[in-house]
N, C-alpha and C positions, 0 to 999 in steps of 0.2 A: 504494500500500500504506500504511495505516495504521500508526503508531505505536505500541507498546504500553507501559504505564509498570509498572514491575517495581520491587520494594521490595528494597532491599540494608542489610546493617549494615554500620560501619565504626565502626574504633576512631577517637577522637577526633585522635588523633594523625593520622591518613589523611586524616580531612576536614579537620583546618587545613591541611596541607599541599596539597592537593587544591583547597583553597579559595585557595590563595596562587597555586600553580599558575592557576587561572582567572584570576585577578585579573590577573595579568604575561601572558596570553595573549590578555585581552580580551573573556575568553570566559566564559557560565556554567557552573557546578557540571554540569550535565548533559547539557552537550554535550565537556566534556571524560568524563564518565563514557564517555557511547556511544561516542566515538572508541576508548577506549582496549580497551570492550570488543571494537568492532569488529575494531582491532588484534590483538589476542589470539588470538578464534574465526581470523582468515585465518590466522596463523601456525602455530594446532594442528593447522587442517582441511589445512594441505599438509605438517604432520609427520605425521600419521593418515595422508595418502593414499599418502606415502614409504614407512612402515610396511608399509602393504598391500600394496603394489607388492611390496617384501622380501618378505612373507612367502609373497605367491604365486609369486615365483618358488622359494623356497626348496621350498615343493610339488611345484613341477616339475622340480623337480632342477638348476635354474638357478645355487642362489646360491652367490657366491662371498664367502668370509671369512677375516678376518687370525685366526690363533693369537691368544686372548687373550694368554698369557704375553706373547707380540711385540707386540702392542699396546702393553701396562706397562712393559715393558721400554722401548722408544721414549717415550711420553709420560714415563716417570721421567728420559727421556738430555735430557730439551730442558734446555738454560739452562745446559749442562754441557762442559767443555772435549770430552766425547766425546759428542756428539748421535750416535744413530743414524738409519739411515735412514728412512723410512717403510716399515712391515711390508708385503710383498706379500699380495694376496688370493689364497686359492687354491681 
């Protein structure tokens, strides 16, 4: 499979850093670019595909979920002499 080369902006500030990054890694400007695209798409394409999964079951009358309020309430308790538990799905 061929390669395709695709135009991007970047503020100045992105490409020096960008650019320092290659430098310490040995590597040029664009093949750190592709790595990190590559990076990216794999990690959105298996939250996308999690998503789907939820929402078809949710269709099927499958899905199971915490009470928001028990959610916030929990994540507000972390770091706190009174942590709660983790909220059950129901």
């Amino acid at each position: 499979m061929s390669k395709q080369n695709i135009t991007i902006r970047l503020d100045p500030e992105t490409v020096r850093q960008l650019d320092q990054m290659a430098q310490a890694m040995e590597r040029d400007r664009s093949w750190l670019m592709s790595r990190a695209i590559e990076r990216f798409v794999e990690d959105e394409a298996w939250q996308v595909g999690e998503i789907r999964e939820a929402v078809r079951k949710v269709r099927e009358g499958r899905g199971r979920f915490a009470p928001h309020e028990e959610v916030t309430a929990w994540l507000d308790s972390w770091g706190t002499d009174n942590e709660l538990p983790p909220p059950q799905c129901k």
